[in-house]
Structures are given as C-alpha cells and as structure tokens.
SEPADO-400060 format. One line per field, with one value per atom (N, C-alpha, C, O): atom name; x, y, z. Coordinates in nm, 3 decimals. Layout:
! SEPADO-400060
atom	c(CA, ...)
X	c(X, ...)
Y	c(Y, ...)
Z	c(Z, ...)
This chain:
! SEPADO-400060
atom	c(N, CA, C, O, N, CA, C, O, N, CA, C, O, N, CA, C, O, N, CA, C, O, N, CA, C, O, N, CA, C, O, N, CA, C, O, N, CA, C, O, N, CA, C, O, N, CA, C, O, N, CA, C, O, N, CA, C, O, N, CA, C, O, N, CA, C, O, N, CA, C, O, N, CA, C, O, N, CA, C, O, N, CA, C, O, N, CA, C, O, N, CA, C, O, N, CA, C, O, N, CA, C, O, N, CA, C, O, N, CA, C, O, N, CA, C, O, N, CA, C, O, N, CA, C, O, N, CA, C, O, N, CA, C, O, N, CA, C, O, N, CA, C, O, N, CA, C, O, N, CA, C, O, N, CA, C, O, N, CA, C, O, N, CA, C, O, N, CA, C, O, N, CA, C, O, N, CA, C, O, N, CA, C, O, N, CA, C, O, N, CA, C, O, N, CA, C, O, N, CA, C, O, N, CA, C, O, N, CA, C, O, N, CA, C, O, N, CA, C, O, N, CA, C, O, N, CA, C, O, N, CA, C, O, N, CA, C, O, N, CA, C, O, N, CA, C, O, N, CA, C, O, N, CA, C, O, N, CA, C, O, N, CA, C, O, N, CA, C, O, N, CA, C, O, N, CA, C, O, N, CA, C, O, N, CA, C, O, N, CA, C, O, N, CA, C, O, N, CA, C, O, N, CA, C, O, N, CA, C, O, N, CA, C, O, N, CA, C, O, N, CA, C, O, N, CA, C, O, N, CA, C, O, N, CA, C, O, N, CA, C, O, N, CA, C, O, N, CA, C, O, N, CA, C, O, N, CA, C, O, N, CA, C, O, N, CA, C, O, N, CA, C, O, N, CA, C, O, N, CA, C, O, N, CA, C, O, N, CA, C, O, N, CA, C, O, N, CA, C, O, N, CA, C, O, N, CA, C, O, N, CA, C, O, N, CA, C, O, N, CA, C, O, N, CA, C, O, N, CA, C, O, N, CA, C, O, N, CA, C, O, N, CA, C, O, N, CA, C, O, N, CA, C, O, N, CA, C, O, N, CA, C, O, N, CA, C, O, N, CA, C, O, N, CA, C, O, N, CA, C, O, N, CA, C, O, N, CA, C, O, N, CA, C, O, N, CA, C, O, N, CA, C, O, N, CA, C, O, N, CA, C, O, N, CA, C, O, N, CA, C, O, N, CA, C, O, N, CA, C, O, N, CA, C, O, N, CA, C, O, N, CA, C, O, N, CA, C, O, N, CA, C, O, N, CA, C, O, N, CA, C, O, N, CA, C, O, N, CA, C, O, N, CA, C, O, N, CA, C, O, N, CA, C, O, N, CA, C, O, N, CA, C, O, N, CA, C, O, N, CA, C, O, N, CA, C, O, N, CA, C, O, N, CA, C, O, N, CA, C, O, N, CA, C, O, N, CA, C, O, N, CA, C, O, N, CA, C, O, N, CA, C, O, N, CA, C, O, N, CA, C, O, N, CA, C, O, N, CA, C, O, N, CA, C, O, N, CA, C, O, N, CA, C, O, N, CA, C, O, N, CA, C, O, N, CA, C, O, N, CA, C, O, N, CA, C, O, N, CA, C, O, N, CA, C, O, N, CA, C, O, N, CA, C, O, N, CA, C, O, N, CA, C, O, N, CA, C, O, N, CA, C, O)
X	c(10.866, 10.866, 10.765, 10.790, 10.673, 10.555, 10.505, 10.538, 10.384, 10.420, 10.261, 10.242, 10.147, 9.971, 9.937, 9.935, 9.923, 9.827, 9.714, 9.720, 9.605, 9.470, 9.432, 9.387, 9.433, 9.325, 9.525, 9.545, 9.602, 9.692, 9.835, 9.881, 9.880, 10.003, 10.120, 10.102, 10.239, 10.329, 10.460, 10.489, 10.521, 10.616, 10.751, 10.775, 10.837, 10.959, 11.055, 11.141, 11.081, 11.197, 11.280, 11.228, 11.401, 11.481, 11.585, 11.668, 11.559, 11.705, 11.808, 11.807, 11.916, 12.069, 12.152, 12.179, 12.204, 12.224, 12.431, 12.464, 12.538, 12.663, 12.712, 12.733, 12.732, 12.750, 12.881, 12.948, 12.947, 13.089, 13.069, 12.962, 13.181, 13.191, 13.181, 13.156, 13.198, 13.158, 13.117, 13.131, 13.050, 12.988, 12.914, 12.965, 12.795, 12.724, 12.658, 12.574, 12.680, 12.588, 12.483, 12.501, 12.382, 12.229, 12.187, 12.211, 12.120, 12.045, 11.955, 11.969, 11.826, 11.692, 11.719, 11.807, 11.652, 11.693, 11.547, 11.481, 11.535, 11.381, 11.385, 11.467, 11.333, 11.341, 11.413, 11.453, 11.420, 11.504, 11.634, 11.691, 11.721, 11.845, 11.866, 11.973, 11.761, 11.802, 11.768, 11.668, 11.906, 11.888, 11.815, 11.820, 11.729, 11.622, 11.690, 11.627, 11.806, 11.836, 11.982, 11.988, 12.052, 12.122, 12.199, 12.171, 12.279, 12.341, 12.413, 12.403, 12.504, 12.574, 12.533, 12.534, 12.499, 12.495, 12.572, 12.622, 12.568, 12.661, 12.603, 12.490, 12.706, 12.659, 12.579, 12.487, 12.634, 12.625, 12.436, 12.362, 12.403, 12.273, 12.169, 12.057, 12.237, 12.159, 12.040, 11.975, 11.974, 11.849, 11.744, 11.626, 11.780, 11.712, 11.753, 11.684, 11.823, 11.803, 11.736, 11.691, 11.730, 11.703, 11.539, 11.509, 11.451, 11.326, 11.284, 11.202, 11.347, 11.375, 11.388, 11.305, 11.512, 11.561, 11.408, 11.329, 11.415, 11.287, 11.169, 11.125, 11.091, 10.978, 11.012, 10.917, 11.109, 11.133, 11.099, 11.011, 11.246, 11.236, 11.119, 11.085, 11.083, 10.924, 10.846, 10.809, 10.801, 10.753, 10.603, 10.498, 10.622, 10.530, 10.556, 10.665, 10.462, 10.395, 10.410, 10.452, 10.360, 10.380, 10.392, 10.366, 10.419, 10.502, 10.430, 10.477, 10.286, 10.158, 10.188, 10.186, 10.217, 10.204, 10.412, 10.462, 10.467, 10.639, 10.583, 10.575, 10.530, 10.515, 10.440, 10.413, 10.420, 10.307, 10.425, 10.410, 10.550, 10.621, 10.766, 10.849, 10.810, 10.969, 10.974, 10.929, 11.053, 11.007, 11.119, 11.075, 11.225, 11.350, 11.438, 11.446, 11.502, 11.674, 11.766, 11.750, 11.850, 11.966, 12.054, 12.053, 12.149, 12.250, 12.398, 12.391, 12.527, 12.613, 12.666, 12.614, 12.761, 12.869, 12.936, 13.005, 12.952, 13.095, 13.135, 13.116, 13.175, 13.224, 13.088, 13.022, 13.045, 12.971, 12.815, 12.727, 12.786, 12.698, 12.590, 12.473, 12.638, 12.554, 12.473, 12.358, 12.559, 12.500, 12.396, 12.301, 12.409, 12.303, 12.204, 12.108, 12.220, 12.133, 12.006, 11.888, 12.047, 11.991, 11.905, 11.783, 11.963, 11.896, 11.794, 11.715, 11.832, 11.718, 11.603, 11.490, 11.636, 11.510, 11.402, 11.280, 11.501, 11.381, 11.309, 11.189, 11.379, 11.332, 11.219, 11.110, 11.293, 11.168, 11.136, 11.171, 11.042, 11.023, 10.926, 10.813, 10.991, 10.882, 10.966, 10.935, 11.048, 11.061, 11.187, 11.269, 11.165, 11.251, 11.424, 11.442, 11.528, 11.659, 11.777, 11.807, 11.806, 11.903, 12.047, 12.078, 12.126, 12.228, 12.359, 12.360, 12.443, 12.485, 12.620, 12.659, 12.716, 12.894, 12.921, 12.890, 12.998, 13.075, 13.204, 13.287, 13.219, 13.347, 13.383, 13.286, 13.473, 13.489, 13.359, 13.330, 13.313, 13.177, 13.208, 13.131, 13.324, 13.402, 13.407, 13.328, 13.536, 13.574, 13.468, 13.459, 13.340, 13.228, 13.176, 13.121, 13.189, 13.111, 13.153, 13.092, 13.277, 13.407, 13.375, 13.349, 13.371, 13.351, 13.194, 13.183, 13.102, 12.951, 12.976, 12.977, 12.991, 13.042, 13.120, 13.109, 13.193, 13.284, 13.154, 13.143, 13.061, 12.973, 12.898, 12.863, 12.849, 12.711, 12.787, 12.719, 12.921, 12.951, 13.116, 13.219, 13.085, 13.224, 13.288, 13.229, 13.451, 13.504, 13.497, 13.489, 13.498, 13.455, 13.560, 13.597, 13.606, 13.726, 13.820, 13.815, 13.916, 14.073, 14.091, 14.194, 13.980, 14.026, 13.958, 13.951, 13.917, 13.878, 14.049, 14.046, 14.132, 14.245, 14.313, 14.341, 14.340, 14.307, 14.285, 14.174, 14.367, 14.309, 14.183, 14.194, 14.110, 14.057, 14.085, 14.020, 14.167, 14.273, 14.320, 14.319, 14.368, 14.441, 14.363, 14.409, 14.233, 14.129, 14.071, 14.068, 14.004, 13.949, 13.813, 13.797, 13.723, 13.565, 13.546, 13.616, 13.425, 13.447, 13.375, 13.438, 13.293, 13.233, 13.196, 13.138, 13.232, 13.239, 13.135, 13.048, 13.197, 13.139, 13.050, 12.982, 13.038, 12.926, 12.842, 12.834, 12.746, 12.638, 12.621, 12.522, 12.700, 12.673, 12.710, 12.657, 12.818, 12.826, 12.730, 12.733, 12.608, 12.475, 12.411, 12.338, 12.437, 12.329, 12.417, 12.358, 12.543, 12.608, 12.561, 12.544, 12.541, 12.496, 12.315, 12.268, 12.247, 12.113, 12.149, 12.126, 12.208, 12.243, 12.262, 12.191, 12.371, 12.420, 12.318, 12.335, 12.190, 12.113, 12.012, 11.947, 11.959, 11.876, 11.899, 11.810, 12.030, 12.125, 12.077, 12.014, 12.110, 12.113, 11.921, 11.863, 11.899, 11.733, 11.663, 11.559, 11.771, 11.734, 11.770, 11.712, 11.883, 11.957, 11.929, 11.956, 11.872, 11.839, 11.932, 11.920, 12.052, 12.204, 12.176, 12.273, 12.095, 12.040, 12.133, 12.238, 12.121, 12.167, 12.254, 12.264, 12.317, 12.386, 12.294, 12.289, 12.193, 12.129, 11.983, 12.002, 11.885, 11.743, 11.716, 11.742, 11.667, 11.648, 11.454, 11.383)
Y	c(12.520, 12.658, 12.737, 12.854, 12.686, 12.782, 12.865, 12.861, 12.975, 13.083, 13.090, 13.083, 13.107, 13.084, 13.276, 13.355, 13.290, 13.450, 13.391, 13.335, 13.423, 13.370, 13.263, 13.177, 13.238, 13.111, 13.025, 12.904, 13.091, 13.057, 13.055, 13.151, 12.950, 12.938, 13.011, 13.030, 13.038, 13.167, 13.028, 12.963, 13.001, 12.929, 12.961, 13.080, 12.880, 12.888, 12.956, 12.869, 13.010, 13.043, 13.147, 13.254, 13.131, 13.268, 13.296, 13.223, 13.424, 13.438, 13.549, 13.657, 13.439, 13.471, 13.532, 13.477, 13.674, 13.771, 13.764, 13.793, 13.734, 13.760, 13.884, 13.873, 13.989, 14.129, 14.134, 14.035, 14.229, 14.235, 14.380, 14.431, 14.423, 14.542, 14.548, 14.661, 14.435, 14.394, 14.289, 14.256, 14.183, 14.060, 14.047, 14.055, 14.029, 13.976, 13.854, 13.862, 13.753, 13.602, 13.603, 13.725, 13.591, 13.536, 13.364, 13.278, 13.364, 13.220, 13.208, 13.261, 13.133, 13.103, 12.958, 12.878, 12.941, 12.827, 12.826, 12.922, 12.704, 12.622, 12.667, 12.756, 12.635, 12.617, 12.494, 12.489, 12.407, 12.288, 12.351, 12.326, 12.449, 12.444, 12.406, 12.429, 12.344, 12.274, 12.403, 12.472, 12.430, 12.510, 12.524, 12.433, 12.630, 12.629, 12.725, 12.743, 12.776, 12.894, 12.951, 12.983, 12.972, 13.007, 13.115, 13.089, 13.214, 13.332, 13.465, 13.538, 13.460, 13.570, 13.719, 13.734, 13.826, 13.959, 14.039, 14.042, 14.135, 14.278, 14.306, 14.277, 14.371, 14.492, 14.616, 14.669, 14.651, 14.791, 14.811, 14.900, 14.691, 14.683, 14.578, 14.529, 14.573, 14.485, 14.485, 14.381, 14.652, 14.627, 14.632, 14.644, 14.625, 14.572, 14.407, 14.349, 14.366, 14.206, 14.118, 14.010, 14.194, 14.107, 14.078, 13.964, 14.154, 14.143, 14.035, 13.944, 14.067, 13.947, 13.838, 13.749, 13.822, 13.679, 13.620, 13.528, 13.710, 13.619, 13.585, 13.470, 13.698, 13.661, 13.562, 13.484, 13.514, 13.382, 13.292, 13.210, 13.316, 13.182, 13.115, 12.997, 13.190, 13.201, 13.165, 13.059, 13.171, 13.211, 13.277, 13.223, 13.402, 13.514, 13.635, 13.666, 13.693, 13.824, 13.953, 14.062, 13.907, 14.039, 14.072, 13.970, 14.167, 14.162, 14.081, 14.041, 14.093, 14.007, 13.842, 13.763, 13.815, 13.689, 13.640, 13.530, 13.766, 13.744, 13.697, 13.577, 13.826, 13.816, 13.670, 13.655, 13.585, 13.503, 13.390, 13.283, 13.420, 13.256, 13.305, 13.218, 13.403, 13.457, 13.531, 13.634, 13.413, 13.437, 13.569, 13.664, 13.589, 13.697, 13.637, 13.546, 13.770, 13.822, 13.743, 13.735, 13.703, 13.685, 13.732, 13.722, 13.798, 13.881, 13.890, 13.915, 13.859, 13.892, 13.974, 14.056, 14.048, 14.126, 14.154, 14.249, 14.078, 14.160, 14.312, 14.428, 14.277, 14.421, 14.473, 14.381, 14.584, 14.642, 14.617, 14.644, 14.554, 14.493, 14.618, 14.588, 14.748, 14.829, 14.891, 14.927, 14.906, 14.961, 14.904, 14.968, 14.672, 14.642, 14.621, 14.545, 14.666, 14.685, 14.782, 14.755, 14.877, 14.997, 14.952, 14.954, 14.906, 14.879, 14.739, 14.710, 14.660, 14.558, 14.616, 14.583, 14.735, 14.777, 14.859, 14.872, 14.908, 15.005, 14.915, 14.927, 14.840, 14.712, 14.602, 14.575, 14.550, 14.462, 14.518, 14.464, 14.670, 14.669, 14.609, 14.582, 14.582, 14.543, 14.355, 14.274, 14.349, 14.197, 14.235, 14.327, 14.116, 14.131, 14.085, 13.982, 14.180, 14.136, 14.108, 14.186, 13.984, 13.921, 13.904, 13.805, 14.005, 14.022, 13.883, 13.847, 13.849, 13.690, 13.717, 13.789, 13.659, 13.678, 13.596, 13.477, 13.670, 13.585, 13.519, 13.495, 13.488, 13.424, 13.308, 13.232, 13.271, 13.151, 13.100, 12.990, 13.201, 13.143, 13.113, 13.052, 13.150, 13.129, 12.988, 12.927, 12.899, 12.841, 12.771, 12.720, 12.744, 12.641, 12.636, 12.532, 12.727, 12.791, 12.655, 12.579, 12.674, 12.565, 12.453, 12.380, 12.414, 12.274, 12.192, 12.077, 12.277, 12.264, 12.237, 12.125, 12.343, 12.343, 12.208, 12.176, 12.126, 12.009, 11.865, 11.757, 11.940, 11.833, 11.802, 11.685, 11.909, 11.924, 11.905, 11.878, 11.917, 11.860, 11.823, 11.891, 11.676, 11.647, 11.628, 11.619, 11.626, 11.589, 11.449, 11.341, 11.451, 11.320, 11.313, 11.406, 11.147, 11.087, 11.139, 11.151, 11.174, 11.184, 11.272, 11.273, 11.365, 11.485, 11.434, 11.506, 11.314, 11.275, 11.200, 11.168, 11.180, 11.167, 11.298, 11.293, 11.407, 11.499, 11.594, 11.647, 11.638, 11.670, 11.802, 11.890, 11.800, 11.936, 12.045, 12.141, 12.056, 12.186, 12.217, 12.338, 12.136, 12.161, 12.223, 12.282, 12.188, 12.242, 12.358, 12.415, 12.384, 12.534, 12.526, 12.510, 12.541, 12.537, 12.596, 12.697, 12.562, 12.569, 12.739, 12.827, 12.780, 12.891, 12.979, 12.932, 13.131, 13.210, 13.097, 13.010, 13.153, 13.058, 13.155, 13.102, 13.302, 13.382, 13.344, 13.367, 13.261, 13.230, 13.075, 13.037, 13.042, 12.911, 12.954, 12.895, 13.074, 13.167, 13.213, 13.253, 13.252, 13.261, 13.223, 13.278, 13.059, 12.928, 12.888, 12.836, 12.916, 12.910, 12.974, 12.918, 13.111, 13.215, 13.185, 13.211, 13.113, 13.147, 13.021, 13.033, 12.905, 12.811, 12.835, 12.810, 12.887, 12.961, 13.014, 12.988, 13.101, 13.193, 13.081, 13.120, 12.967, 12.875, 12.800, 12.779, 12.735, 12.661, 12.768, 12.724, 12.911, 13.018, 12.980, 13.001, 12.923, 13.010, 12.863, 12.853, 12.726, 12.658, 12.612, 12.538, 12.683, 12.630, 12.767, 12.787, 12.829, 12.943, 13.046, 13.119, 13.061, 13.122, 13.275, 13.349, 13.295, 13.428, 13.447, 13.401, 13.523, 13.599, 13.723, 13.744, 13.803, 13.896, 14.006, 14.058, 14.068, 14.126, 14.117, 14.058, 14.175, 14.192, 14.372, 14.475, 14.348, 14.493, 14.471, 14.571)
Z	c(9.033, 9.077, 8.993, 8.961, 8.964, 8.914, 9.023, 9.141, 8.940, 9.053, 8.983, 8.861, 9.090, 9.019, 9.019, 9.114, 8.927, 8.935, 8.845, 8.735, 8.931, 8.933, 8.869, 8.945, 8.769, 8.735, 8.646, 8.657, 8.595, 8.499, 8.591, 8.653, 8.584, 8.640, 8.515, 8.394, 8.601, 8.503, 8.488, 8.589, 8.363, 8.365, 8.404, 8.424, 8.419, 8.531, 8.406, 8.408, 8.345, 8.256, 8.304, 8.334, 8.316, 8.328, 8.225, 8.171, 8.214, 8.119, 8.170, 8.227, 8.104, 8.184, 8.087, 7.980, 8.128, 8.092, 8.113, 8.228, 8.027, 8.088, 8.017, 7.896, 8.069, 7.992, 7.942, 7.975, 7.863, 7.839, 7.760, 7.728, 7.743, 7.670, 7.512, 7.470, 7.400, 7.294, 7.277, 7.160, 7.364, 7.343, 7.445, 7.557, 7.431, 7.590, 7.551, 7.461, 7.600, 7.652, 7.637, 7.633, 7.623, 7.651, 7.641, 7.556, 7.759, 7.759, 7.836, 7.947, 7.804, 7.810, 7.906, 7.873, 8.001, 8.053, 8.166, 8.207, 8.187, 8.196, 8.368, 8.387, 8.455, 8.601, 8.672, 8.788, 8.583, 8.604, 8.610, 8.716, 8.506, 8.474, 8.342, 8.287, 8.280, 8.111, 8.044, 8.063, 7.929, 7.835, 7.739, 7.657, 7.712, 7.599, 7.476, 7.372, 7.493, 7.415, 7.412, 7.531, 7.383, 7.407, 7.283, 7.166, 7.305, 7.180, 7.234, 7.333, 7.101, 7.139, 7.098, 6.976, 7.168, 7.102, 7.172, 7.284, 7.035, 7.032, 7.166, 7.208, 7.231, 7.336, 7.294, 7.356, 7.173, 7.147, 7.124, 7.168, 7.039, 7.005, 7.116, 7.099, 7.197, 7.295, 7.326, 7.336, 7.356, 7.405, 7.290, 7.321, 7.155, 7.051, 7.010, 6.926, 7.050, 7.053, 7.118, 7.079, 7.271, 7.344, 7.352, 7.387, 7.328, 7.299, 7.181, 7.185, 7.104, 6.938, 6.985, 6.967, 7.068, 7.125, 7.223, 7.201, 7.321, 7.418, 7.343, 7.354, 7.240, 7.173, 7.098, 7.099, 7.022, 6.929, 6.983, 6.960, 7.145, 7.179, 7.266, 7.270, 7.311, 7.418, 7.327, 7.376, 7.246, 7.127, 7.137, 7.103, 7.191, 7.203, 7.127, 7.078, 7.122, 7.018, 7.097, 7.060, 7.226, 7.314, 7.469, 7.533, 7.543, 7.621, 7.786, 7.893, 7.716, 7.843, 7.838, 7.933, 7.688, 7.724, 7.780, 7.805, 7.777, 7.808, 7.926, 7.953, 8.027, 8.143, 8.217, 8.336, 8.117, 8.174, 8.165, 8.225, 8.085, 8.101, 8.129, 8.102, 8.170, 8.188, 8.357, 8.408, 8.403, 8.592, 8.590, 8.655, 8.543, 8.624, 8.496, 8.414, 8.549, 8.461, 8.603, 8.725, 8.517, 8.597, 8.475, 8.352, 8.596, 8.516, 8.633, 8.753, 8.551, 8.628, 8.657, 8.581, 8.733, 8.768, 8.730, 8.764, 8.629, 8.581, 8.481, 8.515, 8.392, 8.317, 8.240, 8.192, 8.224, 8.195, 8.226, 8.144, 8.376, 8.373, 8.442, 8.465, 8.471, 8.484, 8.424, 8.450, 8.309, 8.169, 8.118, 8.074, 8.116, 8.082, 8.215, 8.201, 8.302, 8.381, 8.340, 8.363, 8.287, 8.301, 8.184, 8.199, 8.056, 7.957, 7.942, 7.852, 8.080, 8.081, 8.141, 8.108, 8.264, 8.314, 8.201, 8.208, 8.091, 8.019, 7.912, 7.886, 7.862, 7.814, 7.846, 7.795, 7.955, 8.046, 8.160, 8.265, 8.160, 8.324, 8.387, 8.348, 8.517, 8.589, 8.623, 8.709, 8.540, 8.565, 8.683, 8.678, 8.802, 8.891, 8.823, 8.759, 8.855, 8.745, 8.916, 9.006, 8.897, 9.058, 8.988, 8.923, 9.008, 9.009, 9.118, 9.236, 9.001, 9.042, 9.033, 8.941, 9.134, 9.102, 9.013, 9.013, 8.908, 8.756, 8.781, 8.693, 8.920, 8.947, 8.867, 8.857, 8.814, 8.750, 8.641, 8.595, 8.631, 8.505, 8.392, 8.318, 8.360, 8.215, 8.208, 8.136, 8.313, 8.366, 8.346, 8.235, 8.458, 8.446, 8.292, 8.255, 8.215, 8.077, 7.973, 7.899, 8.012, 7.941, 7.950, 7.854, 8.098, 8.108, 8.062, 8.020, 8.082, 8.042, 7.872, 7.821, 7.812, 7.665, 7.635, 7.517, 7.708, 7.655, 7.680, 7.622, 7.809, 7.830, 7.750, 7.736, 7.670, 7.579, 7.443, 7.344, 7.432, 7.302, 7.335, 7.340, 7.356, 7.374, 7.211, 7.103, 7.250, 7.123, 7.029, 7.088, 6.935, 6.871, 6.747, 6.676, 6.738, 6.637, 6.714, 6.837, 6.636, 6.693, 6.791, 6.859, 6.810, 6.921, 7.071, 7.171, 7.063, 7.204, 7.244, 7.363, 7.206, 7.261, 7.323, 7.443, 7.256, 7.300, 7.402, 7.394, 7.511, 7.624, 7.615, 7.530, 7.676, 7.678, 7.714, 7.673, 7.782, 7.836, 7.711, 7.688, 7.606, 7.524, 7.388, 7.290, 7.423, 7.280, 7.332, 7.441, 7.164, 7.218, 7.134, 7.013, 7.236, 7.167, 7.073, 7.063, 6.931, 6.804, 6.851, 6.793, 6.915, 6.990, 7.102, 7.200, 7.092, 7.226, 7.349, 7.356, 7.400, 7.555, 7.636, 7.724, 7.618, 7.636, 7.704, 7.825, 7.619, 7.614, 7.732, 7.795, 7.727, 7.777, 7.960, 8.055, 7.975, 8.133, 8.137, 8.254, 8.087, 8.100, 8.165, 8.247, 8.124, 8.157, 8.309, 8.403, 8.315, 8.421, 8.545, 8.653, 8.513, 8.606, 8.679, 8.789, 8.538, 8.593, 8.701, 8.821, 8.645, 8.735, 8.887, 8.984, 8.872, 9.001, 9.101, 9.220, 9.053, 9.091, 9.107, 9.205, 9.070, 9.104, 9.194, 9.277, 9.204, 9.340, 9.461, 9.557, 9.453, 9.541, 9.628, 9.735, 9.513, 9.583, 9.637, 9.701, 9.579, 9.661, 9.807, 9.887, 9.811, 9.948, 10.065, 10.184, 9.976, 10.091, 10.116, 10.214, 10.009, 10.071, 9.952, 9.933, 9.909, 9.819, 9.774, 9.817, 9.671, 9.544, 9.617, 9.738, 9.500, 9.569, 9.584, 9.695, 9.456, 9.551, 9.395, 9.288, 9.426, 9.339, 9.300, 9.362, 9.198, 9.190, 9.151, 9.135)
C-alpha cells in the first residue's frame, strides 16, 4: 500500500490512537499490521507526546519528512475520543484521522498480548483467563484498532467514518 507523490514513494505506517480519560494507547504499526511501536500516555499531556513518540519512532526531525512515511491516524470511539480528536488535528494537520469501533478491542488487546508474550515455566499451566498481563493493554487496542481499520480497507466494508 504505498502511495507515489512524484519521484518518492510515502511509506505505509499508521498510528493507532485508543483514547481514555487518563490513559490513551498509542501504536505505530507497518501496512502489513506488524507492530513497530507501541506505549502508554497520559491523556492529559497527549498532544505533547505524541509528536515525541512518532519522531523517535519514525525516526524523523521534522514534520515533511513525518508526512513522507505516516499514511493516517486511526483512532477509536470510545471514551474521550473527541477531545483527542481535536488535539490530533492541531497537532498533525492535514493527516487523514479514520475513526474505528472499539468494540471488544480490549478483549482482542488481551489475546494479541498472550500471543506476543505467552506465559513461560509454571504459568503456562495456568489458564489465561486466569492471568493478568504484566502491562496496560492500551497500547496493544491500538494495534488492534489500526488492524481493524486495515481489514476494513481491504475488504471494501470502510471505516466508520474519515475526517
């Protein structure tokens, strides 16, 4: 899913945005779906993180060369996700932000999280229902969501909506 403006093709990255009222998700994730990034930040200070976070992980200086490898925001629905709406547009404008349902994203968040690090020695007996990840899962409903929003754009069944 590269996308050519003139001579330089723009890389597939999106980052997935899960909002909350004191914790919001973030994750960096390739066009494939494979995670490049993933973290938890404050709400309160969000739209000073999130610039920090993409330039690290992108690993760009400034906001021409963002634009040259960060395709869209995906961001969910749920609780306070207007607020960071507002603050991704003044932040990153101009980048298209596709609003995604957080139904059960927790839920998938969980199970992804047991995939990418299953239990090991005595706690693989263990059910997983019964454990509780060593870390907020935020971040990993993120990688859920952009998921979600990539499935969406391949089967043709769109997003809920684009701003």
């Amino acid at each position: 899913m590269r996308v050519l403006y003139g001579d330089k093709q723009k890389e597939g990255y999106y980052l997935g945005i899960d909002p909350g009222r004191d914790k919001t998700g973030l994750a960096l994730v390739d066009r494939t779906g494979g995670i490049v990034a993933v973290q938890i930040a404050r709400s309160r200070g969000f739209s000073e993180i999130l610039p920090v976070f993409l330039f690290d992980k992108l690993q760009v200086t400034n906001f021409w060369a963002l634009r040259q490898k960060l395709q869209a925001v995906v961001l969910g629905n749920g609780t306070a996700s207007k607020e960071h709406k507002q603050q991704i547009e003044k932040v990153l404008p101009g980048f298209p932000v596709h609003v995604v349902d957080e139904k059960y994203s927790t839920e998938e968040a969980r199970a992804l999280y047991w995939e990418l690090f299953p239990p090991k020695g005595w706690r693989r007996l263990i059910p997983l229902g019964l454990q509780v990840p060593s870390e907020p899962l935020d971040g990993y409903a993120a990688v859920v969501q952009v998921r979600r929003f990539l499935q969406q754009e391949q089967t043709g069944s769109g997003g809920e909506n684009t701003v």
